[in-house]
N, C-alpha and C positions, 0 to 999 in steps of 0.2 A: 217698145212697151215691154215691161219685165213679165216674165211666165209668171203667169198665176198659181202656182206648184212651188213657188219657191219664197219664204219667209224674207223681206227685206234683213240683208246684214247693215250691221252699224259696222263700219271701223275696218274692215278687211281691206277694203280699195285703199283705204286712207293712206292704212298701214304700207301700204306697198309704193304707194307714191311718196311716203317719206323714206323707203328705202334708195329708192330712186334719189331723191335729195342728196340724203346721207352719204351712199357711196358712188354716188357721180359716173357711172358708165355713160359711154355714149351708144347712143342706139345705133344710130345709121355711121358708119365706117369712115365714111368719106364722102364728100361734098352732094348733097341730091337740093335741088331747086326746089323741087314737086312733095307735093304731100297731098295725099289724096286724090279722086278722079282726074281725069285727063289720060295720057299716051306717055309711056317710055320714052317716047322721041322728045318730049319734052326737059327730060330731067338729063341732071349728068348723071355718069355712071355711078352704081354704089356695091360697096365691097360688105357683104357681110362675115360678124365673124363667127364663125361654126366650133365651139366647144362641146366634147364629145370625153365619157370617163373610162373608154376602150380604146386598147390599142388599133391602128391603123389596121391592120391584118384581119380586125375583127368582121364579123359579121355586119352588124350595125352600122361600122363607117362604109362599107362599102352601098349599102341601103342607101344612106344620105352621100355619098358620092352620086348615086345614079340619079337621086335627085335635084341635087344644085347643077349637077351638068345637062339635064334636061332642062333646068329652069335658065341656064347659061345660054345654051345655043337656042332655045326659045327667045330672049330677050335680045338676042344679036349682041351679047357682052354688057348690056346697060345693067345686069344684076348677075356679080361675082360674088366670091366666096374664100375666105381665110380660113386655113383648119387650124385647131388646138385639138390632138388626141392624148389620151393616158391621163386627163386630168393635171393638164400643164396650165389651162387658164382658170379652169375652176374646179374648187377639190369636189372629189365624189359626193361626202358631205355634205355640200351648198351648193346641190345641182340648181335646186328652184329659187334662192336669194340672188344664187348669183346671174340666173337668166332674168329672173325679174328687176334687179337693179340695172339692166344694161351691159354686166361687165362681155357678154357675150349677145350677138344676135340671136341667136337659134341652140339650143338647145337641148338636154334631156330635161324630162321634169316628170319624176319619181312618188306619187299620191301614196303609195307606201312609206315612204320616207319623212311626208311632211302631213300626215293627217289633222293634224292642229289646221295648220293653214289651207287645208283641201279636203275636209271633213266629205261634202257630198261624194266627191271623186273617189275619196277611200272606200266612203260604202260601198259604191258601186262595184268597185273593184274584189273586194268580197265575195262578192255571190256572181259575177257575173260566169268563173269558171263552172260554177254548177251547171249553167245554164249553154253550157258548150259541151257538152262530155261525148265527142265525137272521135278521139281516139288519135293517133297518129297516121297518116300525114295529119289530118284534115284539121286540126287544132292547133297543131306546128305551125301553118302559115297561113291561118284565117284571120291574119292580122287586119283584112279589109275591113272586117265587120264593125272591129272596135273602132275605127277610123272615124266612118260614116255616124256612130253613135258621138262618140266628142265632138263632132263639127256640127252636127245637126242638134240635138239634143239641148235646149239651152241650161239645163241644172247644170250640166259639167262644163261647160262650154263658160258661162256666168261662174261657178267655183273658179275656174281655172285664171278666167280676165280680172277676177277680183286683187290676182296678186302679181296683176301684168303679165299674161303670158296667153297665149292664142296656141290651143293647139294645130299638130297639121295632118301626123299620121301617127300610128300607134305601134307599140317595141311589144309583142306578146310572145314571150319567150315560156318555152314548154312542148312537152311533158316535164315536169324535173324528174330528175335522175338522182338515184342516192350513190354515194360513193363515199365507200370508207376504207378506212386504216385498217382493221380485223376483217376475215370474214365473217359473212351473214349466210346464214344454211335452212334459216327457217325466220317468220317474220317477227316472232317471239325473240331473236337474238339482237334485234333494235332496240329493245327494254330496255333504259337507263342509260343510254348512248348519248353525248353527247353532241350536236349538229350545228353544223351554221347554217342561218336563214337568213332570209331579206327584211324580213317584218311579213305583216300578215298579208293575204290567211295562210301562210305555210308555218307561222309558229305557231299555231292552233294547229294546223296537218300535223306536225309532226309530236307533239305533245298527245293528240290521240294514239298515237303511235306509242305513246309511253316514254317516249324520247326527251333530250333537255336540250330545249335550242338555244342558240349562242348567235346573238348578232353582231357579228365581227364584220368589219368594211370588206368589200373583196377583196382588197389588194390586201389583203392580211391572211387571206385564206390558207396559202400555200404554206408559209412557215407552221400558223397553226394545226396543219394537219402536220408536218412535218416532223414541229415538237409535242405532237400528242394529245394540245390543247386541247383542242377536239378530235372527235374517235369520227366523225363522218361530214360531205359537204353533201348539202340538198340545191342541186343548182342543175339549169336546163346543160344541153351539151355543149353550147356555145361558150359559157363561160368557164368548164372543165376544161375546154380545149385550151384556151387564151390564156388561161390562170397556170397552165400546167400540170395540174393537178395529179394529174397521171402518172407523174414521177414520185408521187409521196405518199398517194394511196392508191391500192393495188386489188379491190375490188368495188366493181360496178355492179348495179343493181340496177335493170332497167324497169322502171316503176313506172307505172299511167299516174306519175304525180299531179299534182294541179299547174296549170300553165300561170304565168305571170302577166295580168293585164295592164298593169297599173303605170307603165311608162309609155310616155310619150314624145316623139320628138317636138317641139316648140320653138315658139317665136316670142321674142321680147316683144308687149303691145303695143308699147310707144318704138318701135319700129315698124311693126305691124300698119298701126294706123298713118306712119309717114311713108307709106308707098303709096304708090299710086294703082289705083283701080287694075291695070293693067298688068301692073306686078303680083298685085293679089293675085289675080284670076292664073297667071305663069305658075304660081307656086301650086295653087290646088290643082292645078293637070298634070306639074311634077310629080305629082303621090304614087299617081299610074306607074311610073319607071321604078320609083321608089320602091313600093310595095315587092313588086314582079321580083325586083332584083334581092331585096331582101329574104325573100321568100325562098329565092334559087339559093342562097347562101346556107338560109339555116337547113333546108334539105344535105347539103355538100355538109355543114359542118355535123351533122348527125353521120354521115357516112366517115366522114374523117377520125371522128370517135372512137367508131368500132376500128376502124382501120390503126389507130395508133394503141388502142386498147391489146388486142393482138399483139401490134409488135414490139411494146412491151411488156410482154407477161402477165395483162392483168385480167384478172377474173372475172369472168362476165355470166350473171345472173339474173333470174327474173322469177318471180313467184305470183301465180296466178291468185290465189287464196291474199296477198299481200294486196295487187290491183284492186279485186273485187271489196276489202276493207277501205281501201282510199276513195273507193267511185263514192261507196255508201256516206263513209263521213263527208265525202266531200258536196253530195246533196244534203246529209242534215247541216251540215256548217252555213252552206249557202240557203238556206230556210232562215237559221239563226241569225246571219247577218241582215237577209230584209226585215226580219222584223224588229231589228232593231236601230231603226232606221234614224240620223240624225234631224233634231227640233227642224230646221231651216226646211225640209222636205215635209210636205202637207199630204202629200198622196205620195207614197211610197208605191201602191202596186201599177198606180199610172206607166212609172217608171220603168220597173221588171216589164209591163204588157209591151213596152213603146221597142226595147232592148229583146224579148221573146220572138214580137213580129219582124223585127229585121235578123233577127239569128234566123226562123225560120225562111229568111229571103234571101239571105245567104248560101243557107243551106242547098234550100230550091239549085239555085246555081251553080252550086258545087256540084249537086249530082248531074246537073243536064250540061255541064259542059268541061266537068275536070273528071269527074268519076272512079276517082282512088278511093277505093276503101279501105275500111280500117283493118289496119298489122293484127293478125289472129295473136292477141295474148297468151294462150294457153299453152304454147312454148318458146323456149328460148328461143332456138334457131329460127323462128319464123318472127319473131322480135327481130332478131340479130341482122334477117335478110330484108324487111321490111325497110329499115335504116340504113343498110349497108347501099340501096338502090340511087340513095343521093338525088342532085335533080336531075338524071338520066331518065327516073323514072316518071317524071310530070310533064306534060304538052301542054308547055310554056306560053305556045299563043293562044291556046281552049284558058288557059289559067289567065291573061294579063285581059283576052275578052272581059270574062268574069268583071275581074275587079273593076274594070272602065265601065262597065253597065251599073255596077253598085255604087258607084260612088259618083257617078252623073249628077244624081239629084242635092249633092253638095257643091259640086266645081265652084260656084257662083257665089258660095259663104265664104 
């Protein structure tokens, strides 16, 4: 039965089943019998294929490494996996056509990227940083929350299957980090700068900011800082590291920017729905590993930051007066975005209460059994060292408890 919160769409399923037509992927890899309920022991083996628009090394594949080999040695080999990294199977560009047509099993699927086609998901995504403003670590890798909300939730869950695609766990990449070609000495020297962004809300961040953002593909980013194109990149430290960045601009700005909710790892639906009960339920336990591991990355890739920032000579800054201007727009922004909430949504603040009470239950858990508190802003070096600590600094089993408690009451979706 469809939620009552959500306007019936005309045409968006449609759409997506004729893309399916059109460019003919096939969902499941290789030969499976089974489709739907029943046992693994039933089916033959099936090979999924896993496109991914990060290289190997990165943070992200290693995530969904930890989880397909969870869901591997779970199945006893009945559910393998084929990697595509760097955007060799599908361009950055057509992360969601190309998972929703089949040409990949699993995938990313980017709600900034395709707001036309994921209008509820963009909003949400929107406001939903406001509604986390917990600082570093604790924001860095509270990727569980967002998880439990896509899977549970049926407004985004229903956005997301309308265009074939099932989410499984969530990519929230952040604090961003500003990093530019010039130095910055005061937050007034960002005036008139121009930045690359993802799409929103960081092209909104950064325009408060007085800034001209620039959305250039990632893989574009390094030349354009290089020849000048742009004078700055606004991106977490995962992607400064991967991208290189560091070789072409030579100061760092470490900002409590807003984090990035909006990606997701996913599953093509019409593979989704030809597994069998059993495969479902292996992939939602896989998240556990998944998470954990991702979470240990992006901690290490923040330490790695500072550690190559250093040793290559670059400048490393942070302005408390700068923070305190981004928390503040970044609560009026996310005001702005709920109430601007798109037709298909009837009850808007349903939504925020449903997404506040589980931040708040996340939260609950974070402090009783992780208990990192947030990096004192107010200076550099205590920025500097807060990031520098890596996952050295988090008890990894008090952390993966956590997330197995929080996302219990989804395994079963």
């Amino acid at each position: 039965m469809r939620s009552q919160l959500t306007k019936r769409r005309v045409g968006r399923g449609a759409a997506a089943a004729i893309a399916l037509t059109v460019l003919g992927g096939c969902a499941i890899s290789a030969g499976s019998s089974g489709t739907g309920g029943g046992s693994l022991d039933d089916v033959d083996p099936i090979v999924l294929k896993v496109a991914l628009p990060y290289p190997e090394t990165a943070s992200v594949p290693a995530g969904v490494r930890a989880f397909t080999e969870a869901a591997r040695n779970a199945s006893k080999g009945k559910l393998d996996f084929e990697y595509y990294y760097n955007s060799t199977l599908i361009p950055s560009a057509e992360l969601l056509p190309g998972l929703s047509s089949g040409i990949a099993d699993i995938g990313v699927a980017v709600s900034s990227y395709a707001p036309d086609k994921l209008p509820d998901a963009a909003w949400i995504d929107q406001w939903v940083p406001s509604q986390t403003d917990w600082g570093f670590p604790q924001v860095t890798i509270s990727q569980t929350l967002k998880t439990r909300f896509l899977i549970e939730d049926e407004i985004v869950r229903e956005d997301m299957e309308s265009q074939n695609v099932v989410p499984l766990w969530s990519l929230d990449f952040g604090p961003y980090l500003m990093l530019c070609v010039d130095a910055v000495n005061k937050p007034e020297d960002l005036a008139g700068r121009s930045v690359r962004v993802g799409g929103e809300p960081f092209t909104t961040e950064v325009k408060n900011l007085g800034m001209v953002p620039s959305f250039i593909p990632a893989p574009e980013t390094y030349e354009a800082l290089q020849r000048e194109v742009i004078d700055c990149a606004y991106q977490p430290a995962s992607s400064i590291l991967t991208q290189g960045l560091l070789e072409v601009a030579k100061n760092l700005l470490l900002t409590d920017g807003t984090s990035s909710s909006g990606s997701a790892i996913s599953i093509n639906k019409t593979t989704w729905d030809g597994l069998t009960d059993e495969a479902k339920q292996i992939l939602r336990e896989s998240t556990v590993s998944a998470l954990t591991t991702y979470a240990k990355e992006t901690m290490d890739a923040h330490a790695d930051l500072i550690a190559q920032a250093k040793s290559q000579k670059v400048a490393i800054h942070s302005d408390e007066e700068l923070d305190n201007t981004l928390r503040e727009n970044r609560q009026a922004q996310g005001e702005a975005a709920i109430a601007a909430y798109p037709p298909s949504i009837e009850d808007p603040d349903a939504v925020v209460d449903r997404f506040r009470d589980l931040a708040a239950e996340w939260d609950d858990l974070w402090r009783a059994r992780v208990g990192l508190k947030p990096a004192n802003s107010a200076k550099t070096e205590d920025i500097v060292k807060a990031l520098e600590m890596g996952s050295e600094g988090v008890d990894w089993g008090a952390f993966e408890q956590a997330v197995s408690a929080f996302v219990e009451p989804v395994r079963q979706q």
